[in-house]
mmCIF file as gemmi writes it, N, C-alpha and C atoms, coordinates in Angstrom:
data_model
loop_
_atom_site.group_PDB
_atom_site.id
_atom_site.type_symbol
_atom_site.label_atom_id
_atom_site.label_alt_id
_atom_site.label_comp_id
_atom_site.label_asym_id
_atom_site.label_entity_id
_atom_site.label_seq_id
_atom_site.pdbx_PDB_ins_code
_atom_site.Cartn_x
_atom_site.Cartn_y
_atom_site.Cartn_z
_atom_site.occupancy
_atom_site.B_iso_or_equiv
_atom_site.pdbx_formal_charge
_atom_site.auth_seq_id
_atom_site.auth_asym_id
_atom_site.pdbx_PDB_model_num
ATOM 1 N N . UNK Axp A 1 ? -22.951 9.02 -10.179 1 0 ? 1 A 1
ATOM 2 C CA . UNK Axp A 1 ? -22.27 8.008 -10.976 1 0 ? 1 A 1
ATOM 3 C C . UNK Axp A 1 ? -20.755 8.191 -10.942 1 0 ? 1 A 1
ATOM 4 N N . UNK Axp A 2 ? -20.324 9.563 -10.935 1 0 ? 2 A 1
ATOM 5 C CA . UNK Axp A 2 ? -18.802 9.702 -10.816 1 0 ? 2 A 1
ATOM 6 C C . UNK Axp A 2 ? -18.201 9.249 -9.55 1 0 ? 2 A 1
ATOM 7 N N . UNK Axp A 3 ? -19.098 9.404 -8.835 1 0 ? 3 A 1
ATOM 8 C CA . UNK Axp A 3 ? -18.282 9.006 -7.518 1 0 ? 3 A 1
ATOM 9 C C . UNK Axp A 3 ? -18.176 7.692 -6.911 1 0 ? 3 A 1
ATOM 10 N N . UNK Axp A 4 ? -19.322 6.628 -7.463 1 0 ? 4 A 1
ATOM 11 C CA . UNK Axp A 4 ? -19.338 5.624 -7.818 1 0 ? 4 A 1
ATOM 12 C C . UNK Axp A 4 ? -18.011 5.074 -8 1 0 ? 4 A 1
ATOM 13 N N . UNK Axp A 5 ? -17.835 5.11 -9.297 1 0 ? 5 A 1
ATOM 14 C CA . UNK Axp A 5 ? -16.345 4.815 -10.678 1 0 ? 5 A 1
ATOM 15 C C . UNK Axp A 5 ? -15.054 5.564 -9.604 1 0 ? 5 A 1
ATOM 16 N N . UNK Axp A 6 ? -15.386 6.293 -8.737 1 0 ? 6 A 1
ATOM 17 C CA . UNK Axp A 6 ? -14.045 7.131 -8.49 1 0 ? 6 A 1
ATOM 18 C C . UNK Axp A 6 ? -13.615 6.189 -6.806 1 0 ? 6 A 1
ATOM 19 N N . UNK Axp A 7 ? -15.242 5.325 -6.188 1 0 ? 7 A 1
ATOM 20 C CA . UNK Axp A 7 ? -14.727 4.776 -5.467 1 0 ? 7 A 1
ATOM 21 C C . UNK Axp A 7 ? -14.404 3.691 -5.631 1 0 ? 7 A 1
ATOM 22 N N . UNK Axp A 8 ? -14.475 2.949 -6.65 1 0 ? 8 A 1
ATOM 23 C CA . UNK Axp A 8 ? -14.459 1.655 -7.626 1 0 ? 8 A 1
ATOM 24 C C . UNK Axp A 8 ? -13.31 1.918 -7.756 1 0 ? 8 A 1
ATOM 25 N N . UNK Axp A 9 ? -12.549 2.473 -8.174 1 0 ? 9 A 1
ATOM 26 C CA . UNK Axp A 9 ? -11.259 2.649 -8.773 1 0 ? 9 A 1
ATOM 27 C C . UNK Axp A 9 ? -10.438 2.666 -7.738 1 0 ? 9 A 1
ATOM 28 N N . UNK Axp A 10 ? -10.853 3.362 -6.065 1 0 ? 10 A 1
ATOM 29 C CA . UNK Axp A 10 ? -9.765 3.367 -5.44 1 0 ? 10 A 1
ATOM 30 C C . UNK Axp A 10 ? -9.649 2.263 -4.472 1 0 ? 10 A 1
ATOM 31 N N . UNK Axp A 11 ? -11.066 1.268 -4.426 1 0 ? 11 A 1
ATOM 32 C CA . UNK Axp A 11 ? -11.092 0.05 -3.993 1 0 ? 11 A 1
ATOM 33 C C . UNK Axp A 11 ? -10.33 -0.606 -4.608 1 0 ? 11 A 1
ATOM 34 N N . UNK Axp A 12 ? -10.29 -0.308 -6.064 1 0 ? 12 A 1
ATOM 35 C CA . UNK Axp A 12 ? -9.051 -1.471 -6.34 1 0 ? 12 A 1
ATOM 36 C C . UNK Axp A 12 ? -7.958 -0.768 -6.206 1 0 ? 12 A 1
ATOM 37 N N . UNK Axp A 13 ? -7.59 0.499 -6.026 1 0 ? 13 A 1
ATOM 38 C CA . UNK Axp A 13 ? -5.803 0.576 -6.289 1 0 ? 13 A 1
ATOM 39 C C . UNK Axp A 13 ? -5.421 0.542 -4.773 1 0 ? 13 A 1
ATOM 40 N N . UNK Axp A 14 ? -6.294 0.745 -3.8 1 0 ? 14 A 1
ATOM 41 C CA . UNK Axp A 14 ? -5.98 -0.085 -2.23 1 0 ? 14 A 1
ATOM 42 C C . UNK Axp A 14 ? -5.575 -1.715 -2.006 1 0 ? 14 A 1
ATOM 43 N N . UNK Axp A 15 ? -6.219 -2.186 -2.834 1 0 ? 15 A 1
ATOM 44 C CA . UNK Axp A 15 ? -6.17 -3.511 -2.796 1 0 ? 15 A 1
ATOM 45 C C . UNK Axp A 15 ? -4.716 -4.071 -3.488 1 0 ? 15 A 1
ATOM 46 N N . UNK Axp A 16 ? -4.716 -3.264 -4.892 1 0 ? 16 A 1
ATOM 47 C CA . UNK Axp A 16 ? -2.834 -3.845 -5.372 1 0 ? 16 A 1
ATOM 48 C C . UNK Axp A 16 ? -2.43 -2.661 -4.178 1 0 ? 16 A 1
ATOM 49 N N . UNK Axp A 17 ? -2.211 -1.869 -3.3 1 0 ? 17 A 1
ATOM 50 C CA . UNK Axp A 17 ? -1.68 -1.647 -2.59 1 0 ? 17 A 1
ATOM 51 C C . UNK Axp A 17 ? -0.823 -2.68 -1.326 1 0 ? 17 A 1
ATOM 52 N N . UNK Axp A 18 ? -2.113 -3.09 -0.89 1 0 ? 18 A 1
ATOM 53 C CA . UNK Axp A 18 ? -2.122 -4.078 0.592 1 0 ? 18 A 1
ATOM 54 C C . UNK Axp A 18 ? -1.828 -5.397 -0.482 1 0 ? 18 A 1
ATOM 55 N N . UNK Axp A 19 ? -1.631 -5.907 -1.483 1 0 ? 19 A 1
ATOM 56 C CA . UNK Axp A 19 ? -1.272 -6.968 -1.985 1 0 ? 19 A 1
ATOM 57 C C . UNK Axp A 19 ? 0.347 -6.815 -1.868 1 0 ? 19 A 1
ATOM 58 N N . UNK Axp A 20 ? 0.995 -5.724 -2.379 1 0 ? 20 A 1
ATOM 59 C CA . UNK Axp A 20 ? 2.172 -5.381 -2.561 1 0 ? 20 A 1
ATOM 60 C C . UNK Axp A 20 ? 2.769 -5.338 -1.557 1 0 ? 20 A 1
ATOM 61 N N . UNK Axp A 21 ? 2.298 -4.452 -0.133 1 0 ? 21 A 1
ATOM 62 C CA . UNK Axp A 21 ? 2.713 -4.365 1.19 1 0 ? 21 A 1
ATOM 63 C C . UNK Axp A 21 ? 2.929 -5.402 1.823 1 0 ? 21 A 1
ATOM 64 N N . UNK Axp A 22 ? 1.593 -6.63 1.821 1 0 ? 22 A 1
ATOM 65 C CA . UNK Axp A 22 ? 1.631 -7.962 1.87 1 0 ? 22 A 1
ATOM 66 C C . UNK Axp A 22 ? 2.891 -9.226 1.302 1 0 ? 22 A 1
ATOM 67 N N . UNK Axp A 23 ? 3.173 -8.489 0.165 1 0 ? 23 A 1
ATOM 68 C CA . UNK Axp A 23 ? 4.262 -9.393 -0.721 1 0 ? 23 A 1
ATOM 69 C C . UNK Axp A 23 ? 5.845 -9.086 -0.357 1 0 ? 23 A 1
ATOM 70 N N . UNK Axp A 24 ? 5.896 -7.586 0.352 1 0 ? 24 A 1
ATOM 71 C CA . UNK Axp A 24 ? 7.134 -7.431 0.778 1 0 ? 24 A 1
ATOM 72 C C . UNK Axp A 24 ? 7.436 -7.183 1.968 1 0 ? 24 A 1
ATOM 73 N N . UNK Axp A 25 ? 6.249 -7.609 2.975 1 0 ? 25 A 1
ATOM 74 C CA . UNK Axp A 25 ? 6.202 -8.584 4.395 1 0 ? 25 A 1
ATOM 75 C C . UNK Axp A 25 ? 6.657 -9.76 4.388 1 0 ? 25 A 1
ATOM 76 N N . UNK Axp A 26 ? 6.284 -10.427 3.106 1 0 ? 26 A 1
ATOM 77 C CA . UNK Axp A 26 ? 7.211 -12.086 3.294 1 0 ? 26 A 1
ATOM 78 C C . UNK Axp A 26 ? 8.436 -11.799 2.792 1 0 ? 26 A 1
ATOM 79 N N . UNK Axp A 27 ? 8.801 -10.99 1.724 1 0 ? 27 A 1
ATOM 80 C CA . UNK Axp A 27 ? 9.648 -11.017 1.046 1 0 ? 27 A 1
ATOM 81 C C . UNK Axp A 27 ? 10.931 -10.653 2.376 1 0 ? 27 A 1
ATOM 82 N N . UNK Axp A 28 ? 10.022 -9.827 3.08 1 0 ? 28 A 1
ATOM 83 C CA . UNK Axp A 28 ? 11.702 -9.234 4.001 1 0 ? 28 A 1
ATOM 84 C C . UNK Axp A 28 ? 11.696 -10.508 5.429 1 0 ? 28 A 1
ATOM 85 N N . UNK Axp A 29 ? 10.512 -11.324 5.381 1 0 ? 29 A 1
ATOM 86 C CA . UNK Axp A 29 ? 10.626 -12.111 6.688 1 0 ? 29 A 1
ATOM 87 C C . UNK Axp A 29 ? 10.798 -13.717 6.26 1 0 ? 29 A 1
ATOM 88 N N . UNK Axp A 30 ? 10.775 -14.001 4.647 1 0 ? 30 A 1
ATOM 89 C CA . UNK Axp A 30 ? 10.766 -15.362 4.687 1 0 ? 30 A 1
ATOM 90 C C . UNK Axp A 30 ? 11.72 -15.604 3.457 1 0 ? 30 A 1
ATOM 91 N N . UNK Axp A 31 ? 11.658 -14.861 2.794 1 0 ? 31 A 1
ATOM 92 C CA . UNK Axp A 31 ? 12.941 -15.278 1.249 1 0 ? 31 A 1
ATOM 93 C C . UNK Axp A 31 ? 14.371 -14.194 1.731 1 0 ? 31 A 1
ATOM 94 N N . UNK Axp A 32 ? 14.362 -13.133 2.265 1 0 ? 32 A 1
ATOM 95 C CA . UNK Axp A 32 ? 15.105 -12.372 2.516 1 0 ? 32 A 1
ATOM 96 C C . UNK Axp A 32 ? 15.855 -12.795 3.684 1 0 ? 32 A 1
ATOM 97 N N . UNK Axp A 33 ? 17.167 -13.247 3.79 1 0 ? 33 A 1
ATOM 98 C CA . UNK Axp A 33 ? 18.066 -14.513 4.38 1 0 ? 33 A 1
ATOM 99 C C . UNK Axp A 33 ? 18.069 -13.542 6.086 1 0 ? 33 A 1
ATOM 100 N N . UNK Axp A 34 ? 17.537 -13.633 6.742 1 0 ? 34 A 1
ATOM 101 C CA . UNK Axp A 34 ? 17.605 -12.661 7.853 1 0 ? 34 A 1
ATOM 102 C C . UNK Axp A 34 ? 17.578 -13.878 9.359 1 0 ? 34 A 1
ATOM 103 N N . UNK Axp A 35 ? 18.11 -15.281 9.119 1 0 ? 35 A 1
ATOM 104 C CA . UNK Axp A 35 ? 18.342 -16.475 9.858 1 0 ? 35 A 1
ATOM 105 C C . UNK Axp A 35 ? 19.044 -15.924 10.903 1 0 ? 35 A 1
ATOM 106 N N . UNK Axp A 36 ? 20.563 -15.011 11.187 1 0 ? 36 A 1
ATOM 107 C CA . UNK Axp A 36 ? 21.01 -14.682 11.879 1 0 ? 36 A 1
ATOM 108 C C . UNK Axp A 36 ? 20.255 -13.816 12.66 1 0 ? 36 A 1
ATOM 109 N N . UNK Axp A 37 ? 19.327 -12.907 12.239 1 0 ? 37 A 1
ATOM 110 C CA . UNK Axp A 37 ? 18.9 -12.186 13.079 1 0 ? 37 A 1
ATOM 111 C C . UNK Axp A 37 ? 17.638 -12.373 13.917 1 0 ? 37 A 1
ATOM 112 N N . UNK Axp A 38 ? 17.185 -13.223 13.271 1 0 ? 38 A 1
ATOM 113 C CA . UNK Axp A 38 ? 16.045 -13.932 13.905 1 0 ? 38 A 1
ATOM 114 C C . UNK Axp A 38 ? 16.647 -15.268 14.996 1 0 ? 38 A 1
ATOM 115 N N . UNK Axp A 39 ? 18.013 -15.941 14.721 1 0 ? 39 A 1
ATOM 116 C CA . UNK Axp A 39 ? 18.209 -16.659 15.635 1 0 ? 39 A 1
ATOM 117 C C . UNK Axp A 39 ? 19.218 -15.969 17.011 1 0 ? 39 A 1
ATOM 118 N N . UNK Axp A 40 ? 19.155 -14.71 16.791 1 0 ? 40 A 1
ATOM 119 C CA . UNK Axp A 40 ? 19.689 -13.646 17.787 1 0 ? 40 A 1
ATOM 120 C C . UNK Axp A 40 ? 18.58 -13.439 18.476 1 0 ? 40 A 1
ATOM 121 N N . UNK Axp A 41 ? 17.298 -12.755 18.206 1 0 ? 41 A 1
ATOM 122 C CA . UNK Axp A 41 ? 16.169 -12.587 18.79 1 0 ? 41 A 1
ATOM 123 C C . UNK Axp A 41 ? 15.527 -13.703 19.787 1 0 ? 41 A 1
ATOM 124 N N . UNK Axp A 42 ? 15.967 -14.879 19.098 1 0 ? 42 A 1
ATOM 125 C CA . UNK Axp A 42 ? 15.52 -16.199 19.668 1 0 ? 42 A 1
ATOM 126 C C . UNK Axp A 42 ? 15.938 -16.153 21.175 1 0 ? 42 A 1
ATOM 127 N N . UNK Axp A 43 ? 16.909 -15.806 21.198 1 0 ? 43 A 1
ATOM 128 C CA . UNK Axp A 43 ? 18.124 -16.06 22.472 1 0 ? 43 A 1
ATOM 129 C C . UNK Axp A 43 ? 17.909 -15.153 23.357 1 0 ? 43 A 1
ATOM 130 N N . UNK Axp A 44 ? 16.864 -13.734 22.813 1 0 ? 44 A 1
ATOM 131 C CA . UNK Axp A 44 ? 17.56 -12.474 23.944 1 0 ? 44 A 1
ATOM 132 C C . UNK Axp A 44 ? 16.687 -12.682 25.295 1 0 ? 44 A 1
ATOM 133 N N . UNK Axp A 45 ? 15.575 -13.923 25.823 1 0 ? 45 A 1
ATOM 134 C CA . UNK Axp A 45 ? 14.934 -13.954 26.495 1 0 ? 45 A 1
ATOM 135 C C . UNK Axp A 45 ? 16.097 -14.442 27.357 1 0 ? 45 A 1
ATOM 136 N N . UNK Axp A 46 ? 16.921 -15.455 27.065 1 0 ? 46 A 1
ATOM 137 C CA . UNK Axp A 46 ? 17.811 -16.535 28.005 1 0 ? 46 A 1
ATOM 138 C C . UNK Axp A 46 ? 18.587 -15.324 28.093 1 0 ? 46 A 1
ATOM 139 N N . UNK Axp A 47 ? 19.576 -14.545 27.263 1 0 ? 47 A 1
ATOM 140 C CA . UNK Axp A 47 ? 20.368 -13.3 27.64 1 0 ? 47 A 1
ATOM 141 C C . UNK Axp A 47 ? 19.921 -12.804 28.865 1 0 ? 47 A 1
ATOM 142 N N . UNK Axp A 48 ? 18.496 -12.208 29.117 1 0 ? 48 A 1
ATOM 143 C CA . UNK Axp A 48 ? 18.175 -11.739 30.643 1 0 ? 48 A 1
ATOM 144 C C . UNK Axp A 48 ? 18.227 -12.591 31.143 1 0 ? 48 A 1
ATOM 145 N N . UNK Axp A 49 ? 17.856 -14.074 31.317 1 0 ? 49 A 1
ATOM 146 C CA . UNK Axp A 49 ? 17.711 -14.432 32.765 1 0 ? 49 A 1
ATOM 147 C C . UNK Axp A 49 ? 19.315 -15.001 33.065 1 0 ? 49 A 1
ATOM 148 N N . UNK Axp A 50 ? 20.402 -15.033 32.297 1 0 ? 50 A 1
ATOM 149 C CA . UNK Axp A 50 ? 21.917 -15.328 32.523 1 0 ? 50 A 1
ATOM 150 C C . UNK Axp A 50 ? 22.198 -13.92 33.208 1 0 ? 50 A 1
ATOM 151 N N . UNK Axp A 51 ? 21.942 -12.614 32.755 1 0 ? 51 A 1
ATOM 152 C CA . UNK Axp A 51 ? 22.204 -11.575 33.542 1 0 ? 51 A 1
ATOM 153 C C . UNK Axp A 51 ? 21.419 -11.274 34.751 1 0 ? 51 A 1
ATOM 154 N N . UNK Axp A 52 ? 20.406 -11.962 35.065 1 0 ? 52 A 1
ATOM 155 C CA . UNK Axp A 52 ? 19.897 -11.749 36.196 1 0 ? 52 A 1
ATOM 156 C C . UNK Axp A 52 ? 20.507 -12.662 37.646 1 0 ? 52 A 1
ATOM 157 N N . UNK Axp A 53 ? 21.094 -14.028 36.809 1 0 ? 53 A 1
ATOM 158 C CA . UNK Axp A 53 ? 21.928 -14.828 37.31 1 0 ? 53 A 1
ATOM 159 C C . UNK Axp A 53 ? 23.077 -14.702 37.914 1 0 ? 53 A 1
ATOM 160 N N . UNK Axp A 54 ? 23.789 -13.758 37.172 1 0 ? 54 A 1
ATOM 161 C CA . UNK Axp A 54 ? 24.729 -13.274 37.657 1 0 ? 54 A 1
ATOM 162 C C . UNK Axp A 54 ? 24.479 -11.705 38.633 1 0 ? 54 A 1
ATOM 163 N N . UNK Axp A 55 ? 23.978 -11.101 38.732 1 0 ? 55 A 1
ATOM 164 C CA . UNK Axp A 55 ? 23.998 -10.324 39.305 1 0 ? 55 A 1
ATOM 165 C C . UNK Axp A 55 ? 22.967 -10.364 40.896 1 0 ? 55 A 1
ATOM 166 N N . UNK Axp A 56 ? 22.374 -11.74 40.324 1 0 ? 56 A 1
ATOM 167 C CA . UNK Axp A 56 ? 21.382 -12.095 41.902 1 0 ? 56 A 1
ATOM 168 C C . UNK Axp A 56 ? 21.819 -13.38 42.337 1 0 ? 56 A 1
């Protein structure tokens, strides 16, 4: 029975775990203003093929 209640208990404190982890995955990729760096990332594919351009 104790071990029961002891895995009951840590099913849920995993769960507000991965809720929390979950909440500050959006928080850093969708409310957290990071536009510049994501529209830098956007670009670094065309960055190689302009340097491949120039050097071939």
């Amino acid at each position: 029975m104790a071990i029961d209640s002891l895995l009951d208990r840590a099913s849920s404190v995993m769960t507000v775990i991965s809720f929390v982890t979950f909440a500050g995955i959006l928080w850093w990729a969708l409310i957290h203003n990071k536009e510049a760096d994501f529209a830098q990332a956007a670009h670094m594919p065309f960055d190689d093929e302009d340097l491949e351009a120039q050097h071939g």
